[in-house]
C-alpha positions in Angstrom: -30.0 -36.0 -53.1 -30.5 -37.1 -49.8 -29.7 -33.8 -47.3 -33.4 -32.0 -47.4 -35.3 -35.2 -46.9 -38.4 -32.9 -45.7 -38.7 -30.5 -48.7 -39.3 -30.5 -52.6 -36.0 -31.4 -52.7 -36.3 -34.9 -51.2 -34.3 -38.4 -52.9 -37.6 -38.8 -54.8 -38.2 -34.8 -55.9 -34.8 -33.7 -56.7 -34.3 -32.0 -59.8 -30.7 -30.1 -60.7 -32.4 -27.0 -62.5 -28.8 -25.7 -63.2 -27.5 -29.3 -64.1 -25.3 -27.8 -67.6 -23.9 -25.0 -65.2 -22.4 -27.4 -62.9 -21.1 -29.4 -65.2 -19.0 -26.1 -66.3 -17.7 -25.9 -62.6 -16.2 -29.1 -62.8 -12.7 -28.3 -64.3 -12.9 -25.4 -60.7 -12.7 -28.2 -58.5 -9.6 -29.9 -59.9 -7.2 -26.8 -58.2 -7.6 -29.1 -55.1 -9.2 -25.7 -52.9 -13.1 -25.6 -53.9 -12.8 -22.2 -52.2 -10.1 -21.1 -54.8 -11.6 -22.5 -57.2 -14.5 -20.7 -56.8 -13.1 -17.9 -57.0 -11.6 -18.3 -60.1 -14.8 -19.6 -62.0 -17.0 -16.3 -60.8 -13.9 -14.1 -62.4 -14.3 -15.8 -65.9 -17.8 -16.7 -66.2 -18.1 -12.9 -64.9 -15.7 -11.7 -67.3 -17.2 -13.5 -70.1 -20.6 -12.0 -69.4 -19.5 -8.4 -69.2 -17.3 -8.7 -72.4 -20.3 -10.7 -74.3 -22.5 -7.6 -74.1 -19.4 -5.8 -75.2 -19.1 -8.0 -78.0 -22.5 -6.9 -79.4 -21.3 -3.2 -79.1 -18.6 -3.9 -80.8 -19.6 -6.4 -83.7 -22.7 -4.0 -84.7 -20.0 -0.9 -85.0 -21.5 1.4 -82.2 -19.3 4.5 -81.7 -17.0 5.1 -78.6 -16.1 1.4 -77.9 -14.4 2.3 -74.6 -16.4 4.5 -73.5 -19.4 1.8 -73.7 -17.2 -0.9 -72.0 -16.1 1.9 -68.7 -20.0 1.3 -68.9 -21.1 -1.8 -68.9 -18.5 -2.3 -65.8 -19.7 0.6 -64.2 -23.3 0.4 -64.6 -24.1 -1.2 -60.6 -22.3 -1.8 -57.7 -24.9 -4.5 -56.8 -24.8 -5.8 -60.5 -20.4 -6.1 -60.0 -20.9 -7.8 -56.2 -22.9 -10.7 -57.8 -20.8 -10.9 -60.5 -18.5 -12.2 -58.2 -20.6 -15.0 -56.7 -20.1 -18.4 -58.0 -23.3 -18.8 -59.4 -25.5 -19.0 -62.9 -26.4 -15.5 -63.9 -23.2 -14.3 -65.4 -23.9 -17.7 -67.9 -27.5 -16.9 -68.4 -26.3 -13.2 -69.5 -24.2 -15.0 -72.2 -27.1 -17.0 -73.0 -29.1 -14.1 -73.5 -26.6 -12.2 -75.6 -26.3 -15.2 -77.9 -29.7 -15.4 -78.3 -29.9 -11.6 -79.3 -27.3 -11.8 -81.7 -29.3 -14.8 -83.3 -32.6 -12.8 -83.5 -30.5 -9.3 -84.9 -28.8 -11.6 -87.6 -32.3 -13.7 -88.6 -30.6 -16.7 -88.0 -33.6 -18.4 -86.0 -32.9 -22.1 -86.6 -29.5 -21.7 -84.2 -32.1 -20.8 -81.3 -33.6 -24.2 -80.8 -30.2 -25.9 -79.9 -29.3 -22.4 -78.0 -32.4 -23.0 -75.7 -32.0 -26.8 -75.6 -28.8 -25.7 -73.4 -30.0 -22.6 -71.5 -32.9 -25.1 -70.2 -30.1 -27.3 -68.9 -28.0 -24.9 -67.6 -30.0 -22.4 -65.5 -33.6 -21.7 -64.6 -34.2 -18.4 -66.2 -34.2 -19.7 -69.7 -38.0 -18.1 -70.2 -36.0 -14.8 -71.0 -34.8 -16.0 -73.7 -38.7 -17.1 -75.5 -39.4 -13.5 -73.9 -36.6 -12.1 -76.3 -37.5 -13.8 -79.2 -41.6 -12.6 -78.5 -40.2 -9.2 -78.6 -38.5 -9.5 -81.6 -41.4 -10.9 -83.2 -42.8 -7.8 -81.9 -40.5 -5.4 -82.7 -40.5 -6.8 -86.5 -44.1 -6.9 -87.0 -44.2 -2.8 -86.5 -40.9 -2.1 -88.4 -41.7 -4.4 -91.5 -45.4 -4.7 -91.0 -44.9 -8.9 -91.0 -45.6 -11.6 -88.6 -42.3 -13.3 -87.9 -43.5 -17.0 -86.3 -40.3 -18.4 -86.6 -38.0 -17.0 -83.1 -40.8 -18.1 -81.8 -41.4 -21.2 -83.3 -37.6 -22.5 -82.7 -37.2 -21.1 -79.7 -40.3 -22.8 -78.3 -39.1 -26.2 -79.8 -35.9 -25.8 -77.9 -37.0 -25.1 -74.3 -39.3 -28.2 -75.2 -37.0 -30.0 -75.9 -34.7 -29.3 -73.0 -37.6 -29.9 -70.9 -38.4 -33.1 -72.1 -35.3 -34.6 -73.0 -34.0 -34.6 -69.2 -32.6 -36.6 -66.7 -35.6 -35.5 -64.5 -38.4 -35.2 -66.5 -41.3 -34.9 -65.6 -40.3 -33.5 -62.2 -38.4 -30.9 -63.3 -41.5 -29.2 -65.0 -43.5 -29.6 -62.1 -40.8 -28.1 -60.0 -39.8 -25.8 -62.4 -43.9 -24.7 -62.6 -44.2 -24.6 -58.3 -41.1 -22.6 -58.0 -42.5 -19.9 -60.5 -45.6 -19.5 -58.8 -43.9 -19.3 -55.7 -41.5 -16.5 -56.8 -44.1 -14.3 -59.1 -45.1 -12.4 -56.4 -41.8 -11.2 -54.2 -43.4 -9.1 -50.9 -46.1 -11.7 -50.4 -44.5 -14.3 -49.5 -46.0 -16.5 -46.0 -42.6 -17.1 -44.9 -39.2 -14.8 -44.9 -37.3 -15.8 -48.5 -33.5 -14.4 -49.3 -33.5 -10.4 -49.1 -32.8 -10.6 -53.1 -36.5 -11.6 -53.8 -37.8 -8.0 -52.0 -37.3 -5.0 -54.0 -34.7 -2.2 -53.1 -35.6 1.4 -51.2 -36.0 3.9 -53.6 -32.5 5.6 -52.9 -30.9 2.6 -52.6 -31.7 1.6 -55.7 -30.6 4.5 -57.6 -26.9 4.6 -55.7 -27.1 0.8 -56.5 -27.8 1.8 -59.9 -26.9 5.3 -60.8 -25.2 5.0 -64.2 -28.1 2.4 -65.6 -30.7 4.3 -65.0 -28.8 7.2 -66.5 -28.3 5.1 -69.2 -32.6 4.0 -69.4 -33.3 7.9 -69.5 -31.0 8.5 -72.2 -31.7 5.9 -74.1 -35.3 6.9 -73.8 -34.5 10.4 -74.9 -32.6 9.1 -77.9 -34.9 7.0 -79.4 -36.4 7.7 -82.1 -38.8 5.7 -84.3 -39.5 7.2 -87.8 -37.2 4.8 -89.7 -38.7 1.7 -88.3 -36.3 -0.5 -90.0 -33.3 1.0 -88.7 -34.5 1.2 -85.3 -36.1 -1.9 -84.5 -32.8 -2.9 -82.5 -32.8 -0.5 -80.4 -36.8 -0.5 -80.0 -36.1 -4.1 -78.8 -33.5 -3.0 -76.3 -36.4 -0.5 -75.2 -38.5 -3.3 -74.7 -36.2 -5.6 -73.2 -34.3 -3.7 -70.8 -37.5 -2.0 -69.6 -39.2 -5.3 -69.0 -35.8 -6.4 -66.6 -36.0 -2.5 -65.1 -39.4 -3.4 -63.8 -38.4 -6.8 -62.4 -35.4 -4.8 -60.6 -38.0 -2.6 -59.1 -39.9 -5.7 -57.9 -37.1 -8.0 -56.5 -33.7 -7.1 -56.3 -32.5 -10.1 -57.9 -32.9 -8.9 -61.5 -30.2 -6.4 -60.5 -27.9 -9.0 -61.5 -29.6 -8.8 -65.1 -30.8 -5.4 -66.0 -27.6 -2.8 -65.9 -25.6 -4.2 -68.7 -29.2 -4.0 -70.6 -29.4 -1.0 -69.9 -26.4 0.4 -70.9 -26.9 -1.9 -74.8 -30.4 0.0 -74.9 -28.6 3.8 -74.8 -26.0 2.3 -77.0 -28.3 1.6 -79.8 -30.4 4.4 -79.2 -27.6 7.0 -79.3 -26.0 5.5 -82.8 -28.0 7.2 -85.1 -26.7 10.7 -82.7 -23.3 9.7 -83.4 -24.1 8.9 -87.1 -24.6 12.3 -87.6 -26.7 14.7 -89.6 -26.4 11.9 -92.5 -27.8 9.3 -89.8 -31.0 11.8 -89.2 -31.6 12.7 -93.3 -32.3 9.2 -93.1 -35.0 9.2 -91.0 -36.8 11.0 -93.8 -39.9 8.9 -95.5 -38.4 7.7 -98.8 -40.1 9.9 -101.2 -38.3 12.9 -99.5 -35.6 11.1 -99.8 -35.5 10.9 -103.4 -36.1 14.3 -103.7 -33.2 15.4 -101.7 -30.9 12.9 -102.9 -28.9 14.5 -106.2 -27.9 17.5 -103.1 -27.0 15.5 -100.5 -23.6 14.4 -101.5 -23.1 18.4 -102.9 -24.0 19.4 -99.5 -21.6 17.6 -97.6 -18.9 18.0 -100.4 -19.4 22.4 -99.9 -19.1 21.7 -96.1 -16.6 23.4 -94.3 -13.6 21.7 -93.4 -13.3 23.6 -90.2 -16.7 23.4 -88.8 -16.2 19.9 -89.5 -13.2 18.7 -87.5 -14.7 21.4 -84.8 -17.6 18.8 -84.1 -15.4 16.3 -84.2 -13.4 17.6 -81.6 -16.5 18.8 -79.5 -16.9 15.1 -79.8 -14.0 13.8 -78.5 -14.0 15.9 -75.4 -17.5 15.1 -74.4 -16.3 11.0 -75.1 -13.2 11.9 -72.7 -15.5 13.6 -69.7 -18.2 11.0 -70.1 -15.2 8.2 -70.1 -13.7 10.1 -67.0 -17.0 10.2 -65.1 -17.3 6.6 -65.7 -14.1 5.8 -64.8 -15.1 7.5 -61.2 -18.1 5.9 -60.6 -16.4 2.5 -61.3 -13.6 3.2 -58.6 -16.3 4.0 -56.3 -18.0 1.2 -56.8 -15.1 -1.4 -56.7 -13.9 0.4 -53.4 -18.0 -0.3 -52.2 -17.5 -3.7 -53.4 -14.4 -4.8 -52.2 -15.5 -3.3 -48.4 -18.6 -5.3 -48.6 -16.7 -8.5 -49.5 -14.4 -7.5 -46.6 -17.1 -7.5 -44.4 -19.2 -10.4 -44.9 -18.8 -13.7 -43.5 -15.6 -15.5 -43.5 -15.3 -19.0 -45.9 -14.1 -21.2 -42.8 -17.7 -19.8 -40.8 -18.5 -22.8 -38.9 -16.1 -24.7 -40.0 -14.9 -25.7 -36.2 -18.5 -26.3 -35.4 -19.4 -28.5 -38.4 -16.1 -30.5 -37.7 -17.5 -30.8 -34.7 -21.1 -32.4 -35.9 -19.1 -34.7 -38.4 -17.4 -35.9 -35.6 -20.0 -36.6 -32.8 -23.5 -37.1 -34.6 -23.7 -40.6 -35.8 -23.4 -40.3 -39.9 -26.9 -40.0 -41.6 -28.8 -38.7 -38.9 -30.8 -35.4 -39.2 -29.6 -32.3 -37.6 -32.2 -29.2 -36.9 -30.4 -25.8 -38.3 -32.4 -22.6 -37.1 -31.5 -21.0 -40.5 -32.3 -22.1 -43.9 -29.9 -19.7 -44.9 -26.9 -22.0 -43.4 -27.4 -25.1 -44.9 -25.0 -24.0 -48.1 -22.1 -24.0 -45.0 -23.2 -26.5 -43.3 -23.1 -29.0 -46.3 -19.9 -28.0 -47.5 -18.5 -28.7 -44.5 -20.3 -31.7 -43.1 -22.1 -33.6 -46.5 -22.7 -36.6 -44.3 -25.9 -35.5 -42.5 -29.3 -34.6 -43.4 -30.8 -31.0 -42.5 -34.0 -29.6 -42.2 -34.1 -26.3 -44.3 -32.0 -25.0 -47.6 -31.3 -23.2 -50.7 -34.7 -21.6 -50.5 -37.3 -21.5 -47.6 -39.9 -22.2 -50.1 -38.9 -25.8 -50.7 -39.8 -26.5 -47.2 -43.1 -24.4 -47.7 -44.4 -25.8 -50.8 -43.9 -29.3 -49.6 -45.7 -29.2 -46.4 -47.0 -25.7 -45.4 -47.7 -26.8 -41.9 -44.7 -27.9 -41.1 -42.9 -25.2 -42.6 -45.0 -22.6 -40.1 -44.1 -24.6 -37.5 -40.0 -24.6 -38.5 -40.4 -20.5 -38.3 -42.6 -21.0 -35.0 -39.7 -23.1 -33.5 -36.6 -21.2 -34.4 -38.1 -17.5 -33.6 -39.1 -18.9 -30.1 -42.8 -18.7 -30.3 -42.9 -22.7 -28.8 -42.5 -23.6 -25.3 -42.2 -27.3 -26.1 -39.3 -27.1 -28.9 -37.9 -30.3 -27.9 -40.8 -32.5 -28.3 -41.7 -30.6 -31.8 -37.8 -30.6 -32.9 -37.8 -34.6 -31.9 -41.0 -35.7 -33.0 -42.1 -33.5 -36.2 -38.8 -33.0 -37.9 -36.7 -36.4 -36.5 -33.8 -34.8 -35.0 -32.0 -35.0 -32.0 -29.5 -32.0 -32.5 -29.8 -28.6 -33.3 -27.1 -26.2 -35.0 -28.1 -22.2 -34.8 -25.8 -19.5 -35.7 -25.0 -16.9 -32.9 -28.0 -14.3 -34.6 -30.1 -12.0 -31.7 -33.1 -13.4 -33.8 -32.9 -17.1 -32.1 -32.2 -15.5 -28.6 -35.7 -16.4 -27.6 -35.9 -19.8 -29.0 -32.6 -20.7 -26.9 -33.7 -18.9 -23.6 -36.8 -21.2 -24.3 -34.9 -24.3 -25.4 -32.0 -24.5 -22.7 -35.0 -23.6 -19.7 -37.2 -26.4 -20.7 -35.2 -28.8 -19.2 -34.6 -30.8 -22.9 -31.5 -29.6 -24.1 -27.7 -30.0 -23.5 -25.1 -27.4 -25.0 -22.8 -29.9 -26.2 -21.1 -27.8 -28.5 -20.0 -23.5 -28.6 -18.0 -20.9 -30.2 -18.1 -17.6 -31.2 -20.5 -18.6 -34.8 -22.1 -21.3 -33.7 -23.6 -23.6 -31.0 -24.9 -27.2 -31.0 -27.8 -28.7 -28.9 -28.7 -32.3 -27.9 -32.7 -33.1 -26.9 -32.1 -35.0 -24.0 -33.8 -38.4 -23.6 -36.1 -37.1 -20.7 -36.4 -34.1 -19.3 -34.3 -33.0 -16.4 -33.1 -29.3 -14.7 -31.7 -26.8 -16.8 -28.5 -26.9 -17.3 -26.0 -25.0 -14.7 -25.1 -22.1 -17.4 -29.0 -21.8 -18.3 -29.3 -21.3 -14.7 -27.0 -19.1 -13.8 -28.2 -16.8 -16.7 -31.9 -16.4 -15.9 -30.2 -15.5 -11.9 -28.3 -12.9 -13.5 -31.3 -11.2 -15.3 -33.2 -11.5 -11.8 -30.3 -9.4 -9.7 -30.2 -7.4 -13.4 -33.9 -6.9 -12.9 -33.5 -6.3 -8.9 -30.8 -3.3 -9.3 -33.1 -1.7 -12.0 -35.9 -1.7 -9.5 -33.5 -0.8 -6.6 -31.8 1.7 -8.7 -35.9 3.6 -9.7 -36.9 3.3 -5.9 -33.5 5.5 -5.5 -34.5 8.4 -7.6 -35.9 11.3 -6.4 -39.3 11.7 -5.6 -40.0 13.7 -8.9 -38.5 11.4 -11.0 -40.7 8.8 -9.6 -44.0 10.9 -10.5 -46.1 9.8 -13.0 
């Protein structure tokens, strides 16, 4: 990996935390448009993540199926608009899922190979050991027993996958630095991806209306006297509660918590839809076996009538709560698919990467003024080397000075850029994006005397750092002249006001 020579991610560091996942996206490429194909991976491996939680619903015989998928696809806008990024999370939700199934059925052993694979595939395997500490939890307090073993297994397995790597030992170590760096989202010494900093207040609940519907409900419903038959819905307590906290701290975990949310109500609300038979058995065991030799004479004498009456009070509450659902999902797809509309199109700078490709001798390293950009600017142009990327951190925790300086430089807080761009980073061109924030840094950069515009449209610009430094170019000129006469008229146009408008 040669393109972010100056971070953590240099030939000698690199480490491919998600090396499983993009193996998976390899069949995507073979539709001959990576753009298409793209698309098509983030609808299945989206789908497949949605319908795994699903799955669980439906394989431990919770009432109202459909009502529980409208849902799960309902529970967040945000949640649905990463869903449809081509990325990891929708495969570390399956992950997850398979992993709860293992600890609900006791079949531990399976979670060693499970975690072998979530360690190669994406970097938030730790949620997994996080499950299966829970459930050890959650097990100890229904059957008063200390269950080592998810534990144990699942600890051999992300050792395992950790060790048995391609990049060991620099994939702990990365995998280690990265942590620390993301642990504490808002206090961060240089600007990270808006997903690491937590959500307003009312954004997050429009964001996330029907989960945190679903968290309150779920927390109303549960109920803990039969320990046994609530220990998986005391770990979906646990669980979901632990993610709902994350969501309040980074946004990120938005892409996690909703479906969690909605599988913690589900399995706090069975024992409601199980009836008064369900509650009876909540009763300590000695009541029990008082009560027992009525029960079934009880519910034999009910009445037929009041009977199918509930049943039907049922049903119509099922059909409004499946309708309001069914609302909120429309209004979220709509959100979605405006925000989609809106954001940047694929080909963004594709003419102006075309352009690099063709004019910057191959290999040599170009200055982009946005770490944000290098994902673009790599697709389109893999033959250079860039400064910034993927994450700003990379660049940080390799060399924290030079990182201040990369933010100094491209918010126009130098006056030399040129000399630091050339000499500190080793490049002779910059590529910026068309963004008000760098409208300093290129006022500064195109009046020092060291830059050419060589390159311009209505995305992107390119620079070249002159060999010695000359007068600014014409354009540069003929700007700052127009913000003179700008500045003249304003001060012609106050001397022109009335006397009273000219008091102090």
């Amino acid at each position: 990996f040669t393109w972010l020579p100056l971070t953590t991610l240099d030939q000698n560091g690199y480490v491919d935390h998600h090396l499983l996942f993009h193996i998976l996206q390899i069949p995507f490429t073979w539709f001959g448009n990576l753009t298409l194909g793209a698309k098509v991976a983030a609808t299945i491996f989206g789908s497949l993540a949605v319908f795994s939680c699903y799955w669980l619903i439906v394989r431990y015989r919770i009432s109202y199926t459909l009502v529980w998928l409208l849902a799960l696809l309902s529970c967040s806008g945000a949640f649905l608009y990463r869903l449809n990024m081509a990325k990891a999370p929708p495969i570390a939700i399956i992950f997850m899922v398979a992993g709860i199934y293992l600890l609900f059925e006791k079949r531990y052993w399976v979670l060693a190979p499970l975690m072998f694979l979530f360690v190669w595939t994406y970097s938030l395997f730790p949620t997994l050991l996080g499950a299966a500490v829970i459930w050890s939890a959650v097990i100890g307090w229904s059957e008063r027993r200390f269950e080592w073993r998810p534990i144990v297994w699942t600890l051999a397995g992300m050792t395992a996958g950790l060790v048995i790597n391609p990049y060991f030992p620099k994939n702990i170590v990365l995998f280690i630095e990265h942590a620390r760096m993301k642990l504490t989202p808002g206090q961060f010494s240089t600007d990270v991806g808006q997903e690491w900093y937590p959500y307003d207040s009312w954004v997050f609940l429009g964001n996330c209306a029907v989960a945190c519907a679903a968290m309150v409900t779920g927390y109303v419903a549960f109920h803990g006297q039969d320990r046994v038959r609530s220990a998986r819905a005391l770990f979906f307590l646990i669980f979901s509660t632990i993610l709902m906290i994350a969501t309040f701290k980074s946004r990120r975990f938005v892409e996690y918590w909703p479906p969690f949310a909605i599988l913690f109500a589900a399995f706090s609300l069975q024992p409601v839809f199980e009836g008064a038979r369900g509650l009876v058995g909540t009763l300590p065991a000695e009541v029990l076996d008082e009560l027992e030799p009525f029960l079934d004479k009880r519910e034999q004498a009910a009445d037929a009538k009041a009977v199918e009456s509930g049943e039907l009070w049922k049903t119509i509450v099922a059909c409004f709560v499946a309708l309001a659902l069914f609302a909120v999902l429309m209004v979220n797809v709509i959100g979605v698919r405006r925000e989609i509309a809106s954001s940047d199109p694929p080909d963004k700078y594709r003419a102006g990467m075309k352009w690099v490709s063709e004019h910057v001798p191959a290999g040599e390293r170009v200055f982009n003024t946005d770490w944000d950009d290098f994902p673009r600017m790599f697709f389109f142009d893999p033959s250079h080397a860039y400064i910034s990327g993927l994450d700003p951190t990379y660049l940080l925790d390799k060399n924290r000075e030079l990182a201040q300086l990369y933010d100094d430089v491209t918010l126009g807080h130098r006056d030399d850029p040129a000399q630091v761009i050339r000499d500190r980073f080793g490049a002779r061109y910059v590529f910026s994006d068309q963004e008000e924030i760098h409208d300093e840094f290129y006022a500064k950069a195109m009046n020092s005397g060291w830059f050419d515009k060589v390159y311009e449209d209505d995305d992107c610009f390119v620079l070249h750092i002159r060999d010695q430094q000359g007068e600014p170019p014409p354009e540069s000129a003929d700007d700052n002249a127009s913000d003179d006469e700008q500045g003249a008229d304003a001060n012609d146009n106050e001397a022109d006001l009335p006397e009273e408008n000219n008091a102090p």
